[in-house]
C-alpha positions as CSV (number, residue, x, y, z in Angstrom):
1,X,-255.0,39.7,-118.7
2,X,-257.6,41.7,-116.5
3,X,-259.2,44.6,-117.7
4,X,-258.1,46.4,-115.4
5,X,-254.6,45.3,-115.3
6,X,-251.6,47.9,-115.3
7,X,-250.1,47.5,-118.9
8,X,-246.8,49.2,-120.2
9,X,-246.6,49.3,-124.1
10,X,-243.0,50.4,-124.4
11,X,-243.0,52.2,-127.9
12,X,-246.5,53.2,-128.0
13,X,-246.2,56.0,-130.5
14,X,-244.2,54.0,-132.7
15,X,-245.5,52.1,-136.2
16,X,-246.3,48.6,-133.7
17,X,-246.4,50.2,-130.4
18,X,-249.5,52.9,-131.3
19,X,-251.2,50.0,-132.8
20,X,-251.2,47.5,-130.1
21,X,-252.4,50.3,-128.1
22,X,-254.9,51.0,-130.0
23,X,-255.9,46.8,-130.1
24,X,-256.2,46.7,-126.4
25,X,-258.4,50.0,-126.2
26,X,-260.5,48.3,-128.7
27,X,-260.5,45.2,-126.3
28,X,-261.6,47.0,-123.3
29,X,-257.9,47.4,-121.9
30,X,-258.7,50.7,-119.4
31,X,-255.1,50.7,-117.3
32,X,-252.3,51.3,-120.3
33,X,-249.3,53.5,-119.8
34,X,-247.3,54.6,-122.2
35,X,-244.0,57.8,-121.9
36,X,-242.7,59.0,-125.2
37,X,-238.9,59.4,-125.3
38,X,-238.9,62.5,-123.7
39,X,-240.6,61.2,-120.7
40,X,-238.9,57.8,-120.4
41,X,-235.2,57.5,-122.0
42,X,-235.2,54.0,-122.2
43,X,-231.5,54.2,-122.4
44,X,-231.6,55.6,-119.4
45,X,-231.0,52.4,-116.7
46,X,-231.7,54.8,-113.5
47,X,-235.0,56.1,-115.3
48,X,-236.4,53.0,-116.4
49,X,-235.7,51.7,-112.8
50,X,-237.5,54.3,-111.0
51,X,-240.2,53.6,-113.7
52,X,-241.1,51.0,-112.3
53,X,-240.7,51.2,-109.1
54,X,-243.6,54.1,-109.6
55,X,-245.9,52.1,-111.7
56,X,-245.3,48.6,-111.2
57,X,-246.7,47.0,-114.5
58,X,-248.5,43.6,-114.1
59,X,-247.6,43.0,-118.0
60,X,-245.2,44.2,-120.6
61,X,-245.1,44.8,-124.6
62,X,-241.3,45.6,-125.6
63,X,-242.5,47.3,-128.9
64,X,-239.7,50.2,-128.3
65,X,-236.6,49.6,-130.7
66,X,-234.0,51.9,-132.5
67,X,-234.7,50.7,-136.4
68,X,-234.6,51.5,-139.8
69,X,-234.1,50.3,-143.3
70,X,-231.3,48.9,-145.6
71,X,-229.7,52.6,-145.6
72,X,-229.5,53.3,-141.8
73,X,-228.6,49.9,-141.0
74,X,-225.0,50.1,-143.0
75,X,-224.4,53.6,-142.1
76,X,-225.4,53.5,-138.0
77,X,-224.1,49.7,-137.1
78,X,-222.6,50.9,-133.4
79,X,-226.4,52.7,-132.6
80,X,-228.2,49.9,-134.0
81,X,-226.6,46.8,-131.5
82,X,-225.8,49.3,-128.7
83,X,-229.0,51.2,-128.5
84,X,-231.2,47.7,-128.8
85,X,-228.8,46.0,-126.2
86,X,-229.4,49.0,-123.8
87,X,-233.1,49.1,-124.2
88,X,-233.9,45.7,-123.8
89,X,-231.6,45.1,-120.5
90,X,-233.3,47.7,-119.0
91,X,-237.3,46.8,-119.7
92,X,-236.8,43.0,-118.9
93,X,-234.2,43.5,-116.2
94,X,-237.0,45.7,-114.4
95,X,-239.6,43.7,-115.4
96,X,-237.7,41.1,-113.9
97,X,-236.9,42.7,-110.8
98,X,-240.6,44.5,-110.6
99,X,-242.1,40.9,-111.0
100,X,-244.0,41.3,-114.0
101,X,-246.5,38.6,-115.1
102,X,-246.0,38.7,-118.5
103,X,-244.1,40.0,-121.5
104,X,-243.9,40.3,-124.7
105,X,-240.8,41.3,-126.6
106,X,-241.0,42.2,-130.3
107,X,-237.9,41.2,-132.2
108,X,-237.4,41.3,-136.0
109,X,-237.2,38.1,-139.2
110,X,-233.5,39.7,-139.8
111,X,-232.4,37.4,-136.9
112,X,-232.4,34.6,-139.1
113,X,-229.0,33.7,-141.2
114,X,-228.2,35.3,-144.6
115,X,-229.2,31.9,-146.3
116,X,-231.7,30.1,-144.4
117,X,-233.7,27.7,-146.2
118,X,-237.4,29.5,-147.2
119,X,-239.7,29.8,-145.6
120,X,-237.8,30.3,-142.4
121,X,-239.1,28.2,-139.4
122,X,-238.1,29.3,-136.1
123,X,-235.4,26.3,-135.7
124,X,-233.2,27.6,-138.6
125,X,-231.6,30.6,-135.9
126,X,-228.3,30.2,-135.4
127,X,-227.5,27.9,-138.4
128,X,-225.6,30.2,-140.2
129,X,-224.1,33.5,-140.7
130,X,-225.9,36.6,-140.8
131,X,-226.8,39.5,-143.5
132,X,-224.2,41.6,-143.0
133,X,-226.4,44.7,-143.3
134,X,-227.9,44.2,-140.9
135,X,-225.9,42.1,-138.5
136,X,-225.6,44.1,-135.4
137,X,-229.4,44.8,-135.3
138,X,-230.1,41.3,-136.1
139,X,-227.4,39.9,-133.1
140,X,-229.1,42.5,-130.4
141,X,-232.8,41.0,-131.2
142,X,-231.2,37.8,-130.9
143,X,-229.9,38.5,-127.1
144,X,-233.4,39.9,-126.5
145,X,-235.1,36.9,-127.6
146,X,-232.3,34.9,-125.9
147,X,-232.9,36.8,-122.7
148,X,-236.3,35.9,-122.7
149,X,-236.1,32.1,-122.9
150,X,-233.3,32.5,-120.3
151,X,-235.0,34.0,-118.1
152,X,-238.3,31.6,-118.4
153,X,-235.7,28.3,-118.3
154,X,-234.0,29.9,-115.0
155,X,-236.5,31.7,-112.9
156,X,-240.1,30.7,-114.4
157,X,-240.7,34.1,-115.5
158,X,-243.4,33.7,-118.7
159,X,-241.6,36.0,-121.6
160,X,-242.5,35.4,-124.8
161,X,-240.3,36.8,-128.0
162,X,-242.3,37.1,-131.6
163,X,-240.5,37.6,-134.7
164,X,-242.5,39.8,-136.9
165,X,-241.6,40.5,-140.4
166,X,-241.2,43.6,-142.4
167,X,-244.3,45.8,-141.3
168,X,-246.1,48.8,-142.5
169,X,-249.0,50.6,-141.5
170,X,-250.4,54.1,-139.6
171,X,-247.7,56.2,-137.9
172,X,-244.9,54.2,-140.0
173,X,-241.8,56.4,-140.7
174,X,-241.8,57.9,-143.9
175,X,-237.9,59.3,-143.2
176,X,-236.3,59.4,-146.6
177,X,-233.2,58.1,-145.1
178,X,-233.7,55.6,-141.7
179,X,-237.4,54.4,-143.1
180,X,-238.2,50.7,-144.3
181,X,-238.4,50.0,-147.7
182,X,-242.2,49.8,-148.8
183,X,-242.6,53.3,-146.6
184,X,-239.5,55.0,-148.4
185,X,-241.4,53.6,-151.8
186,X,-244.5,55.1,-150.9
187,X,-243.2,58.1,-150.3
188,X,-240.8,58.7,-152.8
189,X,-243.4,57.6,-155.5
190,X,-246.0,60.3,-154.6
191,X,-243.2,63.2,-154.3
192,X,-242.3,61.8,-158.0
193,X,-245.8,61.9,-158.9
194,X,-246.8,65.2,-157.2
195,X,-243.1,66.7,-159.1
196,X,-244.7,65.1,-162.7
197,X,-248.0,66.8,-161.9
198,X,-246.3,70.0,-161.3
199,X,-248.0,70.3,-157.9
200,X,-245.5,71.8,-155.8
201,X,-248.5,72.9,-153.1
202,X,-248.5,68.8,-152.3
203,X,-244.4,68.9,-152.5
204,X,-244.3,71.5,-149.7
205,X,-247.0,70.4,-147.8
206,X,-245.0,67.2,-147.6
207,X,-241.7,68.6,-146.6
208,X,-243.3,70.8,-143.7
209,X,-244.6,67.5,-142.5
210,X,-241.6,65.6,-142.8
211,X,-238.6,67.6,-143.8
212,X,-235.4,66.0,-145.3
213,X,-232.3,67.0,-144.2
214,X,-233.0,70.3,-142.8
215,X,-234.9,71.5,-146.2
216,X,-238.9,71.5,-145.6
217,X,-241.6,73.5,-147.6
218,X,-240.1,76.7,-147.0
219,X,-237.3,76.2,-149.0
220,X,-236.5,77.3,-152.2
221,X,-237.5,75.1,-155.3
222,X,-233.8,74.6,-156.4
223,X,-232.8,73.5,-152.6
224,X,-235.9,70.8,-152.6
225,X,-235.2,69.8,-156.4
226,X,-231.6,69.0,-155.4
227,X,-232.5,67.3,-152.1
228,X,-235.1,65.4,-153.9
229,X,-232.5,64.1,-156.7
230,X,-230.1,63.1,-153.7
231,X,-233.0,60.4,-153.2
232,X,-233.6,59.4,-156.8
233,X,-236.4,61.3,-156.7
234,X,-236.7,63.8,-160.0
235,X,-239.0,65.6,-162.6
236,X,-238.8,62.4,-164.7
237,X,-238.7,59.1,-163.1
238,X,-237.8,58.0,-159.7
239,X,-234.5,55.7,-159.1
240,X,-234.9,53.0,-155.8
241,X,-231.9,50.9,-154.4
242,X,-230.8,47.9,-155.7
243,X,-232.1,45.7,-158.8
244,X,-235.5,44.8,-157.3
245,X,-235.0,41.3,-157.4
246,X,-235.4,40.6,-154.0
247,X,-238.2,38.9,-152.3
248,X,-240.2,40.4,-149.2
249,X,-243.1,39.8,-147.0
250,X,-245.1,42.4,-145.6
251,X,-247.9,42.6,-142.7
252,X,-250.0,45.2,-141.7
253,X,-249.0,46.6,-138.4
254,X,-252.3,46.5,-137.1
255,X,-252.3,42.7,-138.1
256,X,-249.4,42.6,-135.7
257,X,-250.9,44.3,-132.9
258,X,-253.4,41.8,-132.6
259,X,-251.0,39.0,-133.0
260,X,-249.5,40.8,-130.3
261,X,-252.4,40.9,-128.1
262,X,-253.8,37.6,-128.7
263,X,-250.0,35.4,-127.9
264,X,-250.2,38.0,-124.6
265,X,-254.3,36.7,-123.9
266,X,-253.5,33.1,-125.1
267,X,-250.0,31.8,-125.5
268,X,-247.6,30.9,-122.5
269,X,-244.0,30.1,-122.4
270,X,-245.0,26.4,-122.3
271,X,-246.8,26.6,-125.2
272,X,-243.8,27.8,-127.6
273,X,-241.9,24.3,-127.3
274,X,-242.4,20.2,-127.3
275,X,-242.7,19.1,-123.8
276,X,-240.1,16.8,-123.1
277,X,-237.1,18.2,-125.3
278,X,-233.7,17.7,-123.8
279,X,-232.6,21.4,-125.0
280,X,-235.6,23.9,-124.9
281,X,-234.8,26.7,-127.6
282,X,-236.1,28.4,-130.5
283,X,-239.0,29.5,-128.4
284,X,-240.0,32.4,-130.2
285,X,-242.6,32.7,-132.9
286,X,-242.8,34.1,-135.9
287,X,-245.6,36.4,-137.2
288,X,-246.2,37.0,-141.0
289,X,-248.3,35.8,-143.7
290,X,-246.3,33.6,-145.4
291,X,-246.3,35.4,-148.7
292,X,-243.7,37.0,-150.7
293,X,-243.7,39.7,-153.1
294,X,-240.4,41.3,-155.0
295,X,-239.7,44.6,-154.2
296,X,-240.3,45.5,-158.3
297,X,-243.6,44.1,-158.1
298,X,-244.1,46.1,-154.9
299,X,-242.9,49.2,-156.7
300,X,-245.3,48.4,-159.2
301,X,-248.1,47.8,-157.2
302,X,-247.1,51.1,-155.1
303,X,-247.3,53.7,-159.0
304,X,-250.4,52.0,-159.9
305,X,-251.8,52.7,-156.1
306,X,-250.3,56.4,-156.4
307,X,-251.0,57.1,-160.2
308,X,-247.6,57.9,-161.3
309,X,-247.1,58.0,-164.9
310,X,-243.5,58.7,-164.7
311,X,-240.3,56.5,-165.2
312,X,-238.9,53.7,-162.3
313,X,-235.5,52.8,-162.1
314,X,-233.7,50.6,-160.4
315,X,-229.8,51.3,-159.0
316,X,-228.1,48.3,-158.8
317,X,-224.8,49.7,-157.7
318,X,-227.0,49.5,-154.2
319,X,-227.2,46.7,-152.1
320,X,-230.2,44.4,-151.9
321,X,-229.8,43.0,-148.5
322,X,-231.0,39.5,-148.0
323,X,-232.3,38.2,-151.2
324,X,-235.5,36.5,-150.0
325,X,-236.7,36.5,-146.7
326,X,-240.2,34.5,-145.9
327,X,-241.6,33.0,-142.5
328,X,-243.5,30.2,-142.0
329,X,-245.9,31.3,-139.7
330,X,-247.2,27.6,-139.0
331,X,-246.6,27.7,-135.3
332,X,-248.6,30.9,-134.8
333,X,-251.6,29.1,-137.0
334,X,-251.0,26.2,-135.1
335,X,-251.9,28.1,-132.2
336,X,-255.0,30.0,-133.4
337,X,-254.1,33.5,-135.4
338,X,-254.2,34.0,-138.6
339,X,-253.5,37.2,-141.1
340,X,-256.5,38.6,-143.3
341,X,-254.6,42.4,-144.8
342,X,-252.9,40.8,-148.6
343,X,-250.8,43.7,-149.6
344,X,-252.8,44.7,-152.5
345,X,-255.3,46.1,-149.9
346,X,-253.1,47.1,-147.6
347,X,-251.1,49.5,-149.9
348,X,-254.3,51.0,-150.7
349,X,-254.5,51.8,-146.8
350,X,-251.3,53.4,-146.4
351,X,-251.1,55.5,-149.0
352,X,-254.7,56.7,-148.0
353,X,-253.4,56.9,-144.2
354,X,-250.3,58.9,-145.6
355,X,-252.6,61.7,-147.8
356,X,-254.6,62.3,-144.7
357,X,-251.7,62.7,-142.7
């Protein structure tokens, strides 16, 4: 990629978006455009369209997705496959149409079947049934992916679909309900910490930042203590979903970014399979680390980071979703990136980034 080049990060405010952005500013990238949702409805066919037709992007980053953890996946299953569908067939249709050089779609480790064998190498999709959880998220990053390779096999476009694992980072979302898990853990943890402490200052100061469910730190302290207990969140100990028992990997989302930016700089469509297959597929690559932690340990990990002295609890009338899910990243090592954030230091950083926010 040029310089110069015209580049669209689709997403850029979000957790992956604002940090690829910020990896090509970094880089030297001087010609980036970005339109939050209020400027660009990605939904919007007619509006993406004319987009493009104003800007014409040389290259692509399809970072923008409608997500969200364990929670928001069972309870919004028609947004989840119908919102992802919509916003993908727009961005590579017109990227299609607008002759874009290259793109990069962002897809999600949930695509792969409920009991792959671990670690998960990119040849195990469509082996299997899905988690159910999260099955109609994991089928519309699987049409995106799919779209992709079609596209390349048919017309000689260059799209090229990474699977990233779970990520967390700076501008995650810390949404009580729709958040991730480790995010949801961070944040519940210090609102259990800050309620032990007595340190309501911190509890409001929170809640104005990021209200839940309409109450924020205006409210009174009966309204935030019962909104706080609808989370497992309390004066004594803090109760998180299922039994903790469950395996995860994490990367850092600005880990991500550049794994992002370096497959863009260095990785073609021709490099993702064996030349001289008879059926080209499972073109996509997978980004992690390759190492797993349970989400108790993480827990752990998360009250010794934050200082809590209070009780942890686990509910396990609350589903765990996919009991281990790892990557073997050996394709992306094989071609030239590797990951250097472990968790241990990477907690550290968020819950920083989060008390500065």
């Amino acid at each position: 990629m040029d310089k110069n080049a015209k580049i669209f990060v689709a997403g850029h405010r979000g957790l992956v978006g604002s940090a690829i952005w910020k990896n090509l500013q970094d880089k030297g990238y001087t010609n980036l455009v970005g339109k939050t949702h209020k400027e660009l409805d990605l939904l919007d066919a007619v509006a993406v369209r004319k987009f493009f037709d104003d800007e014409q992007p040389e290259y692509v980053f399809l970072a923008a997705a409608f997500v969200g953890g364990i929670m928001a996946n069972s309870i919004y299953r028609a947004d989840f496959i119908y919102k992802n569908l919509q916003i993908q067939q727009n961005v590579i249709g017109e990227s299609f149409r607008h002759n874009v050089k290259k793109l990069l779609f962002l897809g999600s480790t949930c695509i792969y079947p409920r009991d792959a064998e671990q670690p998960m190498k990119e040849e195990v999709l469509l082996t299997s049934p899905l988690e159910y959880t999260n099955e109609p998220y994991a089928i519309a990053k699987i049409a995106g992916l799919k779209m992709c390779e079609s596209f390349n096999l048919q017309y000689g476009t260059n799209y090229i679909a990474v699977m990233p694992t779970n990520l967390y980072g700076p501008n995650d979302n810390f949404d009580l309900e729709r958040s991730h898990v480790l995010p949801a853990m961070i944040r519940k943890i210090h609102l259990a910490h800050c309620l032990k402490q007595g340190d309501w200052d911190a509890i409001r100061k929170d809640l104005n930042q990021r209200p839940v469910e309409g109450i924020d730190g205006n409210s009174s302290q009966e309204d935030i203590l019962t909104i706080l207990a609808k989370y497992g969140i309390s004066n004594t100990g803090v109760k998180l979903w299922g039994t903790g028992t469950p395996l995860r990997e994490f990367l850092w989302s600005e880990e991500m970014a550049d794994a992002s930016v370096f497959v863009m700089e260095h990785v073609d469509f021709k490099d993702t399979y064996k030349q001289g297959d008879k059926d080209i597929r499972n073109c996509h690559i997978n980004i992690g680390t390759g190492k797993e932690i349970s989400i108790r340990e993480l827990a752990e990990l998360i009250v010794a980071t934050v200082g809590y002295q209070g009780q942890l609890t686990f509910d396990s009338t609350k589903p765990d979703g996919t009991m281990r899910k790892l990557t073997d990243p050996s394709k992306l090592h094989s071609l030239g990136w590797h990951h250097q954030v472990e968790i241990e230091e990477g907690v550290q950083r968020m819950y920083g980034w989060y008390l500065g926010k």
